[in-house]
ROTOR-389899 format. One record per atom (N, C-alpha, C, O, CB): residue number from 1; residue in three letters; atom name; x, y, z. Coordinates in nm, 4 decimals, always signed. Glycine has a CB too. Example, Ala and Ser with C-alpha at 12.3 -4.5 7.8 and 13.67 -1.06 7.14 Angstrom:
BEGIN
- num_residuo_atomo_u_v_w
- 1_Ala_N_+1.3190_-0.5690_+0.7800
- 1_Ala_CA_+1.2300_-0.4500_+0.7800
- 1_Ala_C_+1.3200_-0.3300_+0.7800
- 1_Ala_O_+1.4236_-0.3319_+0.8465
- 1_Ala_CB_+1.1308_-0.4473_+0.9046
- 2_Ser_N_+1.2850_-0.2250_+0.7080
- 2_Ser_CA_+1.3670_-0.1060_+0.7140
- 2_Ser_C_+1.2900_+0.0030_+0.7870
- 2_Ser_O_+1.3409_+0.1138_+0.8039
- 2_Ser_CB_+1.4084_-0.0598_+0.5725
//
This chain:
BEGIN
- num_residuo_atomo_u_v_w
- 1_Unk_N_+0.1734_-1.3855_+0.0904
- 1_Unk_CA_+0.1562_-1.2428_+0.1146
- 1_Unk_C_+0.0657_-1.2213_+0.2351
- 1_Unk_O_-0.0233_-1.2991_+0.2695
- 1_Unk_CB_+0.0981_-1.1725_-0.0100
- 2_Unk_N_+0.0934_-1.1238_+0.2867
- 2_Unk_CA_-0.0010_-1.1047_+0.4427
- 2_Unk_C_-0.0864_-1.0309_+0.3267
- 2_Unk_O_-0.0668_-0.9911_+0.2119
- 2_Unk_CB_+0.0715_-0.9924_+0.6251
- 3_Unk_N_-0.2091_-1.0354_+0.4360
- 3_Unk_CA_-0.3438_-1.0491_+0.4050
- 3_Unk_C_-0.4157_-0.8507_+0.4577
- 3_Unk_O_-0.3631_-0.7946_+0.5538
- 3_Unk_CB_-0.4132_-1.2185_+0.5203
- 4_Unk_N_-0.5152_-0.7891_+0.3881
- 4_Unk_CA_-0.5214_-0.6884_+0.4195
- 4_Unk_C_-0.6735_-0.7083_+0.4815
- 4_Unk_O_-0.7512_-0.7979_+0.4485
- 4_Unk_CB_-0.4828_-0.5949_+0.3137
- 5_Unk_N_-0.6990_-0.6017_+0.5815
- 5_Unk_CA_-0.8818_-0.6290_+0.6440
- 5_Unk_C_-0.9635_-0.5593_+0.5619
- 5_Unk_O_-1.0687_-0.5981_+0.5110
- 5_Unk_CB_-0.9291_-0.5649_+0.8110
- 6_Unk_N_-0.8901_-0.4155_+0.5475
- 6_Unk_CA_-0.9904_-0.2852_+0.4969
- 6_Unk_C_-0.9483_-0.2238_+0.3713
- 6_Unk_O_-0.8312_-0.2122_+0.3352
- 6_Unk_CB_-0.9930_-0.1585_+0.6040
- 7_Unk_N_-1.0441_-0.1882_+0.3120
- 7_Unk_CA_-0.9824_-0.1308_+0.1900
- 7_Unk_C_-1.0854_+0.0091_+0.2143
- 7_Unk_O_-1.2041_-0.0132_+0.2383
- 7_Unk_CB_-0.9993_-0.2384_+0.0229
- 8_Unk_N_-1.0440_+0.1311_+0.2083
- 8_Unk_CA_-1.1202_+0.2115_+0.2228
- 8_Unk_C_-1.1463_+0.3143_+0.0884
- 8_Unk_O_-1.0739_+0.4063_+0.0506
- 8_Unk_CB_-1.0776_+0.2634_+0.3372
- 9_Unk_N_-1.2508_+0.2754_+0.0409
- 9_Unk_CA_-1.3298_+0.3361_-0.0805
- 9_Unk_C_-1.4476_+0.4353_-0.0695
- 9_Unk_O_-1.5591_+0.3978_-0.0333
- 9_Unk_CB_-1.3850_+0.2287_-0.1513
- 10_Unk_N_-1.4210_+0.5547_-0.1000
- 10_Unk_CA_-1.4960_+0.6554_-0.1449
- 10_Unk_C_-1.6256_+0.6623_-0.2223
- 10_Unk_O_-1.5932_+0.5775_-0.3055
- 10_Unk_CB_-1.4248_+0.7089_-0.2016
- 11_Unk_N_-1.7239_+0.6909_-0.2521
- 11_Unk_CA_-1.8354_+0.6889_-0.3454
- 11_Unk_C_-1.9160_+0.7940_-0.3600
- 11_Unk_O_-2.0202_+0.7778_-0.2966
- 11_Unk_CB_-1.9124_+0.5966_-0.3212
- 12_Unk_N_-1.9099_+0.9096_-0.4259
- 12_Unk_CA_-1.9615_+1.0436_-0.4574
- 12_Unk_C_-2.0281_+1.0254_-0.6240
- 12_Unk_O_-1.9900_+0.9672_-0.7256
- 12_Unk_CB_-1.8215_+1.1674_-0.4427
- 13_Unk_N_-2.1718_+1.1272_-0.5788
- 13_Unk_CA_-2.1967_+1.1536_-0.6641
- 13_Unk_C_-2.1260_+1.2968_-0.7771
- 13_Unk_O_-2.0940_+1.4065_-0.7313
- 13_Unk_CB_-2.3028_+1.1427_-0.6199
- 14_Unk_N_-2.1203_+1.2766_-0.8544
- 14_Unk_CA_-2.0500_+1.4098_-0.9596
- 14_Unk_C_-2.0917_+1.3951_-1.0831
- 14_Unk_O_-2.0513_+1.3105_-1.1629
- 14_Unk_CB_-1.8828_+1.4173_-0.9789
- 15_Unk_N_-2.1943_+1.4982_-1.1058
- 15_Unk_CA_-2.2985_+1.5173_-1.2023
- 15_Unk_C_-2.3739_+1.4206_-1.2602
- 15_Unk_O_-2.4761_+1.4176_-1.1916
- 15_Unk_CB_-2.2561_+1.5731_-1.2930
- 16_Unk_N_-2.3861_+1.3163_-1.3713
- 16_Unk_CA_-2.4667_+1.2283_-1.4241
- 16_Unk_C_-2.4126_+1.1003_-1.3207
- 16_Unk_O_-2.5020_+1.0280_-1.2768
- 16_Unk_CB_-2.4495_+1.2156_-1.5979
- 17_Unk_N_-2.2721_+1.0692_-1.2803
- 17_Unk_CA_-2.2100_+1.0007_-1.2809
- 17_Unk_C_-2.1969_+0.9856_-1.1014
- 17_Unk_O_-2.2189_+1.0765_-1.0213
- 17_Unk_CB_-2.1102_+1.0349_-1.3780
- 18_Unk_N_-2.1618_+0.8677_-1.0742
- 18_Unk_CA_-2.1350_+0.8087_-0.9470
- 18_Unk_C_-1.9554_+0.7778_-0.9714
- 18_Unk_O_-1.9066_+0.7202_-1.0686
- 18_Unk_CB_-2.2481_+0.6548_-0.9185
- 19_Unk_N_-1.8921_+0.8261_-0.8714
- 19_Unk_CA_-1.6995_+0.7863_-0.8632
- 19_Unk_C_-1.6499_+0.7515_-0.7972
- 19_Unk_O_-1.5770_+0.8391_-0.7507
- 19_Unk_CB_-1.6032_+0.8543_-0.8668
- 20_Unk_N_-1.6355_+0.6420_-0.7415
- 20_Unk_CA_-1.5514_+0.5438_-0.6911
- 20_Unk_C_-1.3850_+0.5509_-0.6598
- 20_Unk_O_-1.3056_+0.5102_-0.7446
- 20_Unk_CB_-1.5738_+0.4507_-0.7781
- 21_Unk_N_-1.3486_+0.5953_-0.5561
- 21_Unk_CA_-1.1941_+0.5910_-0.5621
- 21_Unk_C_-1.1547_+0.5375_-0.4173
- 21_Unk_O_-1.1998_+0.5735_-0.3085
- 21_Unk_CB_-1.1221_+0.7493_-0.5967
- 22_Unk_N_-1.0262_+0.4097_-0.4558
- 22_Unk_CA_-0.9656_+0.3092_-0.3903
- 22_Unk_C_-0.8423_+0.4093_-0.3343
- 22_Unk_O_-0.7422_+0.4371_-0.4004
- 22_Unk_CB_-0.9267_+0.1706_-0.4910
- 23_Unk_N_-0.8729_+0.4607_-0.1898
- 23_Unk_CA_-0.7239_+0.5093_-0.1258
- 23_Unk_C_-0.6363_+0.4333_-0.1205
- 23_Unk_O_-0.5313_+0.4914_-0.1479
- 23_Unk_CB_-0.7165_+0.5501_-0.0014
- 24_Unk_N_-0.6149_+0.2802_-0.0887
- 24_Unk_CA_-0.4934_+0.2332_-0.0244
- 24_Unk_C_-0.4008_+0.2116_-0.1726
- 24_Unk_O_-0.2786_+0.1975_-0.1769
- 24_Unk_CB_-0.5231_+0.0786_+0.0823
- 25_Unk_N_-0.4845_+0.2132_-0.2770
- 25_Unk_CA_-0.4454_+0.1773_-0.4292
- 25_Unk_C_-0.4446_+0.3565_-0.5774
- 25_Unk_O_-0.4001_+0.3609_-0.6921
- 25_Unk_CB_-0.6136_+0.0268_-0.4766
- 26_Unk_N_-0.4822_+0.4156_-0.5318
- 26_Unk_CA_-0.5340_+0.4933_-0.5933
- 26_Unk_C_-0.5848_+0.4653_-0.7588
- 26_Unk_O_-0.5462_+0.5217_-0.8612
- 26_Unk_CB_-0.4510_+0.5841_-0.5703
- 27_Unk_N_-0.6765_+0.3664_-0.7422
- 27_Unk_CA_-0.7329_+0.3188_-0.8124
- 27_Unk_C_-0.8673_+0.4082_-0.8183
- 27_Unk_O_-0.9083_+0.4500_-0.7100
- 27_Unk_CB_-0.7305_+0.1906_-0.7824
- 28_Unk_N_-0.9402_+0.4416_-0.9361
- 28_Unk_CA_-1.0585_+0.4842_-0.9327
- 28_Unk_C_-1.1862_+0.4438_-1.0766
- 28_Unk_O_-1.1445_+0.3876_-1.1779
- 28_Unk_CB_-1.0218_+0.6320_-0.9126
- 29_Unk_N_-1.2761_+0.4668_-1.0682
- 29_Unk_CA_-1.3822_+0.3816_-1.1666
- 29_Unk_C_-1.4916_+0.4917_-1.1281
- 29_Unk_O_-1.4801_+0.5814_-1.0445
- 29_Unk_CB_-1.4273_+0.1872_-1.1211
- 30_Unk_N_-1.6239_+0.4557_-1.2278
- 30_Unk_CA_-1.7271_+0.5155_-1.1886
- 30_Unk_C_-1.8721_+0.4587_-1.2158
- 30_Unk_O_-1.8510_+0.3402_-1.1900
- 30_Unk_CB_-1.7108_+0.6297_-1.2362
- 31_Unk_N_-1.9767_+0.4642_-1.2436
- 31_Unk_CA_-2.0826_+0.3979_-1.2825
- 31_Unk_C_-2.2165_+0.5393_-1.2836
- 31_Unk_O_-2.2195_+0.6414_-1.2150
- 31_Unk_CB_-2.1029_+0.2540_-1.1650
- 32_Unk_N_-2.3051_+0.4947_-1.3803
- 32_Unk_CA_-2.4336_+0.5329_-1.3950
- 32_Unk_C_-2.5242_+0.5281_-1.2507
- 32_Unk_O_-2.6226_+0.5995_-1.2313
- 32_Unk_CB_-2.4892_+0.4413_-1.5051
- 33_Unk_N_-2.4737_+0.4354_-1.1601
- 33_Unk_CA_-2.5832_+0.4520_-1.0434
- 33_Unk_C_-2.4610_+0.3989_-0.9651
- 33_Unk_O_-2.3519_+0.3678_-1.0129
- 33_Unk_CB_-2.7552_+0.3571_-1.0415
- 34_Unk_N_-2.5188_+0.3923_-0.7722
- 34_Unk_CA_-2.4375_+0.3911_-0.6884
- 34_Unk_C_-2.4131_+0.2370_-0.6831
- 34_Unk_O_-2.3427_+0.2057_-0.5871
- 34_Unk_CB_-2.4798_+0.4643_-0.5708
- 35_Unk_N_-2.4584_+0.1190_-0.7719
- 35_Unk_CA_-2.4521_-0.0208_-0.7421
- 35_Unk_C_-2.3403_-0.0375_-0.8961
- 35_Unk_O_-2.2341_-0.0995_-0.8904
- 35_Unk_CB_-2.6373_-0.1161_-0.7323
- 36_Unk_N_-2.3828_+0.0188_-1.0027
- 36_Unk_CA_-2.2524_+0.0116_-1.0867
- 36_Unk_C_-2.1346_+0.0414_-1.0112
- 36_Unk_O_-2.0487_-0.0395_-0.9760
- 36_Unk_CB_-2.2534_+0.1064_-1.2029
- 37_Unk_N_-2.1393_+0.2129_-0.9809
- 37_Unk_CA_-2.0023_+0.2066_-0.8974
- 37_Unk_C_-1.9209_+0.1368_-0.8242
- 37_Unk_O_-1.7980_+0.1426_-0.8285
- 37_Unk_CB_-1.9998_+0.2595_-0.8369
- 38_Unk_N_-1.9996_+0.0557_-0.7413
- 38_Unk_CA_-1.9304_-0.0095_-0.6474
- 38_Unk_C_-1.8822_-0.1739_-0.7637
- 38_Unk_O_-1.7763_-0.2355_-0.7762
- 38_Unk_CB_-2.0514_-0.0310_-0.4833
- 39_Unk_N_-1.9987_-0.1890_-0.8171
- 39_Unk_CA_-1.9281_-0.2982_-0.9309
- 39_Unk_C_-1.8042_-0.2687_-0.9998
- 39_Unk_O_-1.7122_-0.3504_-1.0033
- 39_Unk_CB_-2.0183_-0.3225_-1.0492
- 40_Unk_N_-1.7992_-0.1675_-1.0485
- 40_Unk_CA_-1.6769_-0.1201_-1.1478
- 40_Unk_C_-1.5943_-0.1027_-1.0414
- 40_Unk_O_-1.4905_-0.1421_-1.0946
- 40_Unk_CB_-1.6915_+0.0211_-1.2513
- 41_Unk_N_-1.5627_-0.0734_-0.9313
- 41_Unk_CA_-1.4588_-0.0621_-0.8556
- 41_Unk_C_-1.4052_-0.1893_-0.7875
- 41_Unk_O_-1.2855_-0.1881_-0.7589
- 41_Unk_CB_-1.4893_+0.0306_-0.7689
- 42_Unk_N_-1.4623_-0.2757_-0.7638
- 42_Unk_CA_-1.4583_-0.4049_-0.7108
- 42_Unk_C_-1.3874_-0.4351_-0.8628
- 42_Unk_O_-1.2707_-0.4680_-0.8416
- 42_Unk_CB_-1.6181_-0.4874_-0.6512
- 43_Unk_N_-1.4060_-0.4353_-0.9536
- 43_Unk_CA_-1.3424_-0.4571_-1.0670
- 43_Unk_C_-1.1766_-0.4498_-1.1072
- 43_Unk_O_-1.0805_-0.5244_-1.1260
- 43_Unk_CB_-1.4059_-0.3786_-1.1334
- 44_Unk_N_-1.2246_-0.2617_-1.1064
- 44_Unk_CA_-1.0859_-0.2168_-1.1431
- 44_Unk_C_-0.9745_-0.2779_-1.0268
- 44_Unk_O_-0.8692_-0.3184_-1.0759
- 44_Unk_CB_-1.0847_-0.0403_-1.1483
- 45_Unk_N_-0.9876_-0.2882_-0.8794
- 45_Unk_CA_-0.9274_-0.3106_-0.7830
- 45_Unk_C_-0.8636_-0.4354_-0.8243
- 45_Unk_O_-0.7415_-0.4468_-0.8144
- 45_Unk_CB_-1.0033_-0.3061_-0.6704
- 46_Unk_N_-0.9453_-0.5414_-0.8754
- 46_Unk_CA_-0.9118_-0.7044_-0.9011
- 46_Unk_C_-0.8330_-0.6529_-1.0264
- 46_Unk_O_-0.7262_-0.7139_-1.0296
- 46_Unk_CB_-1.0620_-0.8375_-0.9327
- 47_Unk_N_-0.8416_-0.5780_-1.1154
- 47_Unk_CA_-0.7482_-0.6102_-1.2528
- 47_Unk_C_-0.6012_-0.5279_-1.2191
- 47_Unk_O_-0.4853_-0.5460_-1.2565
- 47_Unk_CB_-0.8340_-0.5369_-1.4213
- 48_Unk_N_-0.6663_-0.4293_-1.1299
- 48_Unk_CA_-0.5107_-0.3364_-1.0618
- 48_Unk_C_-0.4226_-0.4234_-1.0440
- 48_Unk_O_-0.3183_-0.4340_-1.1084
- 48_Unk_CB_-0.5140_-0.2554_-0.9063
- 49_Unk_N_-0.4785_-0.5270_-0.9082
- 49_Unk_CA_-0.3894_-0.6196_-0.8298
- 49_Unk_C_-0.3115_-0.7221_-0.9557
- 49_Unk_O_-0.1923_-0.7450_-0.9347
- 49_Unk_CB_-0.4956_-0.7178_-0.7060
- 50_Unk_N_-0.3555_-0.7656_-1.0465
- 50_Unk_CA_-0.3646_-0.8737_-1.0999
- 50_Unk_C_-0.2364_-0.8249_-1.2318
- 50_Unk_O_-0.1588_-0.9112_-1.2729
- 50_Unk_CB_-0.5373_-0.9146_-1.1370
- 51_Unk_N_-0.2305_-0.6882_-1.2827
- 51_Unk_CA_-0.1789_-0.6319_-1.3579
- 51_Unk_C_-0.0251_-0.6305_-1.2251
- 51_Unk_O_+0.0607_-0.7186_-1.2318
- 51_Unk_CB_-0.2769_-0.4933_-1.4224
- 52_Unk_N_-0.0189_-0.5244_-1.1235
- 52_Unk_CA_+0.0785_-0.5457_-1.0660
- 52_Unk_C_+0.1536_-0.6576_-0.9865
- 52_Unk_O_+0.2610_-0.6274_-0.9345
- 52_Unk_CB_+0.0656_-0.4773_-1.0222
- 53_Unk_N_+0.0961_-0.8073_-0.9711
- 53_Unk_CA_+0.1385_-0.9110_-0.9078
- 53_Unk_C_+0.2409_-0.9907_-1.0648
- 53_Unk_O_+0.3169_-1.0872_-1.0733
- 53_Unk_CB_-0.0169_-1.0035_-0.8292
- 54_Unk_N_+0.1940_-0.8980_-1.1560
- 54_Unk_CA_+0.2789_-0.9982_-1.2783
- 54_Unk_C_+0.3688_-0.8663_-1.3354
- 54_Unk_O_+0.4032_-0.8671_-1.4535
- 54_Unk_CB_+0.1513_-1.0906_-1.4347
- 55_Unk_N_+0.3966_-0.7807_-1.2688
- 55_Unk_CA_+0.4949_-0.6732_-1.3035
- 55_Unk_C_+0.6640_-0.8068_-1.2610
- 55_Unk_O_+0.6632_-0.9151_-1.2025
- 55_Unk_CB_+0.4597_-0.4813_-1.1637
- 56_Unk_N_+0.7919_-0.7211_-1.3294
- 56_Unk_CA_+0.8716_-0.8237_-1.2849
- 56_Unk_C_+0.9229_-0.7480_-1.1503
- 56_Unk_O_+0.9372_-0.8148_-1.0480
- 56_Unk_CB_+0.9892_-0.8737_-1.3981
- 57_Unk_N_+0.9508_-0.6072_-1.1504
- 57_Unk_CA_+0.9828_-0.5500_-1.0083
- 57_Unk_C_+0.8946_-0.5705_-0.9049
- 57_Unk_O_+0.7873_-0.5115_-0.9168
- 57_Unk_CB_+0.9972_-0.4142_-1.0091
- 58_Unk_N_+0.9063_-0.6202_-0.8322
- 58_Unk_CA_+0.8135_-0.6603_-0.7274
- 58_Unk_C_+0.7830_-0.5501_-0.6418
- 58_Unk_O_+0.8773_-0.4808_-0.6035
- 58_Unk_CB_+0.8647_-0.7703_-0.6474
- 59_Unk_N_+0.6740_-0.5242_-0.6079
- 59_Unk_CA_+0.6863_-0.4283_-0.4597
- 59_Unk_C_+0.5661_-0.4885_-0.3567
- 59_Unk_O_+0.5323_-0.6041_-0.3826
- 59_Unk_CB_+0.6487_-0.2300_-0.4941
- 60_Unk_N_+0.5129_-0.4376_-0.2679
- 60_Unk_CA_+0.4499_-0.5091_-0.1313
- 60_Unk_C_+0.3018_-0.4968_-0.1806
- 60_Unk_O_+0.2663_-0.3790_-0.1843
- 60_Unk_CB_+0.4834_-0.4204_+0.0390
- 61_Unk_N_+0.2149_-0.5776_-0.2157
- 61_Unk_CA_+0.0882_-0.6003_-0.2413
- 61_Unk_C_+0.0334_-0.6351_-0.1861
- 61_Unk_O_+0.0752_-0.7488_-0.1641
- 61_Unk_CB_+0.0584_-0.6433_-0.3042
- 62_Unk_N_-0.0618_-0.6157_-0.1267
- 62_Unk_CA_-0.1615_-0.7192_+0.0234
- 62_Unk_C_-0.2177_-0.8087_-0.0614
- 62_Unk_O_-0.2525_-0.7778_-0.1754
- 62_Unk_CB_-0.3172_-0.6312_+0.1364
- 63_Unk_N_-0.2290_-0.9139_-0.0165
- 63_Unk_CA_-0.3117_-1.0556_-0.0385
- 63_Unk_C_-0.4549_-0.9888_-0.0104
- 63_Unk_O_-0.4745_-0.9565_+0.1068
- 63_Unk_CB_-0.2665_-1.2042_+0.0842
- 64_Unk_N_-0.5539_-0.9650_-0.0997
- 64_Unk_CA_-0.7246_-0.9593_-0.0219
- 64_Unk_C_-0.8042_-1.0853_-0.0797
- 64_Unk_O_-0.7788_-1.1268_-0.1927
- 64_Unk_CB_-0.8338_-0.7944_-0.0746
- 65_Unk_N_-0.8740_-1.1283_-0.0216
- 65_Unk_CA_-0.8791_-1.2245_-0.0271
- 65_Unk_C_-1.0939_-1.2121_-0.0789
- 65_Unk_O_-1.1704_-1.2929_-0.1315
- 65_Unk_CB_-0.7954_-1.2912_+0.1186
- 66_Unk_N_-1.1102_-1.0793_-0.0300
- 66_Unk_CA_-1.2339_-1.0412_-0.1231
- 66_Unk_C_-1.2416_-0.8962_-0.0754
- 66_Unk_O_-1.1583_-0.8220_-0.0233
- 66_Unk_CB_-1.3893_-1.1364_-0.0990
- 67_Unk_N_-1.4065_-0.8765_-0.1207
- 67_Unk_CA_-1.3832_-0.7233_-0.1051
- 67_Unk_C_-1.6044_-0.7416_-0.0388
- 67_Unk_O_-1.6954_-0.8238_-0.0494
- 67_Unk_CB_-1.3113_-0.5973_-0.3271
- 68_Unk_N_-1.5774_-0.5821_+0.0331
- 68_Unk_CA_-1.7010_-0.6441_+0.1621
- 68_Unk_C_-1.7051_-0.5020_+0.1782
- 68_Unk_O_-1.6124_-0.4396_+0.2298
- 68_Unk_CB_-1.6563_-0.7645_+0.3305
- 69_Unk_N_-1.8418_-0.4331_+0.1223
- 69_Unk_CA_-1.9070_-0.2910_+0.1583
- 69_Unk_C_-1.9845_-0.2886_+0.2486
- 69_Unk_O_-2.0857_-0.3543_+0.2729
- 69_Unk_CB_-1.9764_-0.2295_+0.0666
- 70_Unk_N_-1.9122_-0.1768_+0.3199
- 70_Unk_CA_-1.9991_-0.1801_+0.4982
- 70_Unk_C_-2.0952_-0.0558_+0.4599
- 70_Unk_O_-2.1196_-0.0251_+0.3432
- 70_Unk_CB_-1.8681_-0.1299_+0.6850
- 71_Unk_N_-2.1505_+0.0168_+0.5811
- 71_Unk_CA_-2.2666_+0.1280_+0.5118
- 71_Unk_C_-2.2010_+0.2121_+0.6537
- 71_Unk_O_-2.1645_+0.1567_+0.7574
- 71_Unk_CB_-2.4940_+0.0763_+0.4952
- 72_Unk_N_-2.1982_+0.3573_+0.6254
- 72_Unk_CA_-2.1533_+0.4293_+0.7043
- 72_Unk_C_-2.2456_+0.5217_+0.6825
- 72_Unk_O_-2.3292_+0.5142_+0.5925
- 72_Unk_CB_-2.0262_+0.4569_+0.6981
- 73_Unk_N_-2.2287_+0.6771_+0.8191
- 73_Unk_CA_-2.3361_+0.7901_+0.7652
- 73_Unk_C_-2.2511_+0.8708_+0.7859
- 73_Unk_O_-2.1713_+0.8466_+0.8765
- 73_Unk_CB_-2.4822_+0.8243_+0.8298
- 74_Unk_N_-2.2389_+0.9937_+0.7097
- 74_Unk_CA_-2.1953_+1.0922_+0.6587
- 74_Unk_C_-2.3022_+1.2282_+0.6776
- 74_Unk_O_-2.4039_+1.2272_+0.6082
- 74_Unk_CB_-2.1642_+1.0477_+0.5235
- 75_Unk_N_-2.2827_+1.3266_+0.7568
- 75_Unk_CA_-2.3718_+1.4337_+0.7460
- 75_Unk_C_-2.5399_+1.4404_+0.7515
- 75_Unk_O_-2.6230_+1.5105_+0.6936
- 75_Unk_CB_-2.3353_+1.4774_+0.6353
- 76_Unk_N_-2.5484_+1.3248_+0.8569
- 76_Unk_CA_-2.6345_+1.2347_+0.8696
- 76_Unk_C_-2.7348_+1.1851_+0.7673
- 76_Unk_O_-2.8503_+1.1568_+0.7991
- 76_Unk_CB_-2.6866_+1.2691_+0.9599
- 77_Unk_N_-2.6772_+1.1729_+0.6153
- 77_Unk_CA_-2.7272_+1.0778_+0.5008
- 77_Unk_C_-2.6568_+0.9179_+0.5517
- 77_Unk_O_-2.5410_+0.8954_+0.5869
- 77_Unk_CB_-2.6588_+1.1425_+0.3226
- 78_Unk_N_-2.7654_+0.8286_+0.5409
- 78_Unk_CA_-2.7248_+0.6970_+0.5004
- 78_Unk_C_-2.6288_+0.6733_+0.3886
- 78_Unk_O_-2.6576_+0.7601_+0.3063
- 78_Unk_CB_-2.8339_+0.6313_+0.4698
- 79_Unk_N_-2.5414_+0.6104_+0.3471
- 79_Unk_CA_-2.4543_+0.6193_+0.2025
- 79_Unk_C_-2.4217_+0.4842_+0.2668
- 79_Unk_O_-2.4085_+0.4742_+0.3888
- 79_Unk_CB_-2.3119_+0.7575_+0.1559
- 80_Unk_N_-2.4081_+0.3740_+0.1782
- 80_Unk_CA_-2.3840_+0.2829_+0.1481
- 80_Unk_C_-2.2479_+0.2374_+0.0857
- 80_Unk_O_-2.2458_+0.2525_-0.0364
- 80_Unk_CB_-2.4692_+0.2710_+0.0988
- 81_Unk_N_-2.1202_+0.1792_+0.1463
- 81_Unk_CA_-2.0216_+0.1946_+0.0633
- 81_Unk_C_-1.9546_+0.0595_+0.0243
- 81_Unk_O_-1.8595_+0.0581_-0.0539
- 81_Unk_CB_-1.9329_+0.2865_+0.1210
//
């Protein structure tokens, strides 16, 4: 399988809760703080892939080979993603 670079993931706070959502997958998770989140999503992403690579209809899945949070700024807050 060709191999993917970027996976671009979201991370908002919404009320008690931190939410995590995977665009290229529309996969989403959430956590108690902004380091759960990103755990539970690194998660759900690996059981997504892993659930659809053993479907019998096949469709186009990128090979990732890990997963790597860069830090961007937003509205000039630091956010970490």
């Amino acid at each position: 399988m060709k191999g993917i670079n970027i996976l671009h993931i979201v991370i908002w706070k919404e009320g008690k809760f931190f939410v995590a959502n995977c665009l290229e997958f529309g996969v989403a998770s959430q956590g108690e703080s902004y380091k759960e989140a990103k755990k539970n999503i690194q998660e759900a992403i690996e059981l997504y892939l892993e659930e659809v690579d053993g479907l019998e209809e096949k469709q186009y899945i990128p090979h990732i080979n890990n997963i790597r949070f860069d830090e961007i700024k937003i509205n000039s807050l630091n956010i970490n993603v």
